[in-house]
C-alpha positions as CSV (number, residue, x, y, z in Angstrom):
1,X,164.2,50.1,-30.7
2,X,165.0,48.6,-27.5
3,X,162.6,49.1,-24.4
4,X,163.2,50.4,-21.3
5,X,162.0,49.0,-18.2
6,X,162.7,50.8,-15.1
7,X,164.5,49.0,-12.4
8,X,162.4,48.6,-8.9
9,X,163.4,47.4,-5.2
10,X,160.5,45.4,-5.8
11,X,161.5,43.6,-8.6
12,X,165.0,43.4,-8.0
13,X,165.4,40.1,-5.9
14,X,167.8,38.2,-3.5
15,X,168.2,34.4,-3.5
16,X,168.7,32.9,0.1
17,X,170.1,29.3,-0.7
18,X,170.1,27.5,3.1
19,X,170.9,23.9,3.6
20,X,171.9,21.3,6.0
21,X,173.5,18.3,4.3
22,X,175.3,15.2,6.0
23,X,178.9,15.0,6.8
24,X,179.4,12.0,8.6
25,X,181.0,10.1,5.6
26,X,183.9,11.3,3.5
27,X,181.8,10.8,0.4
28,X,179.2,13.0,2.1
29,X,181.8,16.0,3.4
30,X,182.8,15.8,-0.3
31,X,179.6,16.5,-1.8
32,X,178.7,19.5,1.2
33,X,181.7,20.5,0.0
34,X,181.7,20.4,-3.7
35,X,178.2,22.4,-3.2
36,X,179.4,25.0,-1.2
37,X,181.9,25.9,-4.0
38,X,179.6,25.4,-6.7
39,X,177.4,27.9,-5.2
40,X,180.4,30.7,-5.0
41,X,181.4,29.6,-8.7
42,X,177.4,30.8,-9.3
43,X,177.9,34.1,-7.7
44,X,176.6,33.6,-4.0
45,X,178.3,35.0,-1.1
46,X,178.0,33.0,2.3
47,X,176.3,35.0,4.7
48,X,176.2,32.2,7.4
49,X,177.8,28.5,7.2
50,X,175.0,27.2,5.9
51,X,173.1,30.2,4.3
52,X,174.2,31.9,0.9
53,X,172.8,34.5,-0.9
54,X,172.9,36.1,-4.7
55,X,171.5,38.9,-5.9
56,X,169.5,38.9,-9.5
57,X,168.4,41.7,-11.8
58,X,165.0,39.9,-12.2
59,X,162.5,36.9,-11.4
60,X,163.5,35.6,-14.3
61,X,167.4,35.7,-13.5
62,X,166.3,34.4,-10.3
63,X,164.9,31.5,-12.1
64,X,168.2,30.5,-13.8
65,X,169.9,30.7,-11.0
66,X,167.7,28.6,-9.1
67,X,167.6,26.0,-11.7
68,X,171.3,25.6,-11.4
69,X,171.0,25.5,-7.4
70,X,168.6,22.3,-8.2
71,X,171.7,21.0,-10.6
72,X,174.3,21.7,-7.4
73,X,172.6,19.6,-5.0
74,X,174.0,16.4,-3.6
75,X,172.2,13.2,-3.6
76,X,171.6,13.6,0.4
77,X,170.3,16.6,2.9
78,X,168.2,19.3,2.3
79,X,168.0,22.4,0.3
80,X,166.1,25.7,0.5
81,X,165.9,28.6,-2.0
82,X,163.7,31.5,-0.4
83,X,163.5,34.8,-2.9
84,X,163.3,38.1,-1.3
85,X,162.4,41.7,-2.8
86,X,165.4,44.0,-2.9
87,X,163.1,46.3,-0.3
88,X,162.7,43.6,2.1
89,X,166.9,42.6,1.7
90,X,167.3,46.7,2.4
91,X,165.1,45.6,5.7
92,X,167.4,43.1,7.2
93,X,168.8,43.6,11.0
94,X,172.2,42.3,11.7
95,X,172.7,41.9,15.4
96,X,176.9,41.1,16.3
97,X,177.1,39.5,19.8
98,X,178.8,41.7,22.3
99,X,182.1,39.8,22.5
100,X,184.7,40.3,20.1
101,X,187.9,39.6,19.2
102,X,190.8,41.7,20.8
103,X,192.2,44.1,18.3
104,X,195.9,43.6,17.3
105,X,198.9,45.2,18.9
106,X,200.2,48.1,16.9
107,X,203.6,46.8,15.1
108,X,206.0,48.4,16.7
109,X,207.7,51.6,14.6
110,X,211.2,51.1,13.6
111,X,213.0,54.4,14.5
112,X,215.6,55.1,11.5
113,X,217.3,58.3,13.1
């Protein structure tokens, strides 16, 4: 019989991958790169240029997942994995500066009659 285990915010996690590699090299914008995208293959959504995050199920999903962030990483920079508690991710503050982009013109309507 399979067991049950309840599902907490406290035990449900968020991965925040953050790094700053070199791109001064072709070799090296290749490899930021290549990361970048390796990360998205794993699941992560970019939250900032440099920051990603994944959610996982558990710590030890969050374990595999940071194992293969440890197989993603480029010979040069520096990587790091923070994990969070799905209560403290629920926490988070978002703050949008004040200026933004002009909304588009309405497309004008084509009058049939």
């Amino acid at each position: 019989m399979p067991t049950y285990t309840a599902l907490s915010k406290y035990s449900l996690m968020w991965l925040y991958v953050m790094f700053d590699l070199p791109v001064q090299t072709k070799s090296q914008r290749k490899s930021a790169a290549r990361f970048r995208k390796d990360l998205l293959k794993d699941g992560f959504s970019m939250l900032q240029f440099s920051v990603y995050v994944r959610h996982c199920a558990s710590h030890e999903s969050g374990a595999v997942h940071i194992n293969r962030v440890r197989n993603f990483v480029p010979p040069e920079g520096m990587v790091s994995v923070i994990k969070v508690t799905d209560r403290q991710f629920a926490d988070m503050i978002n703050i949008v500066g004040r200026r933004q982009k002009p909304s588009p013109k309405p497309a004008l309507q084509l009058e049939l009659f």
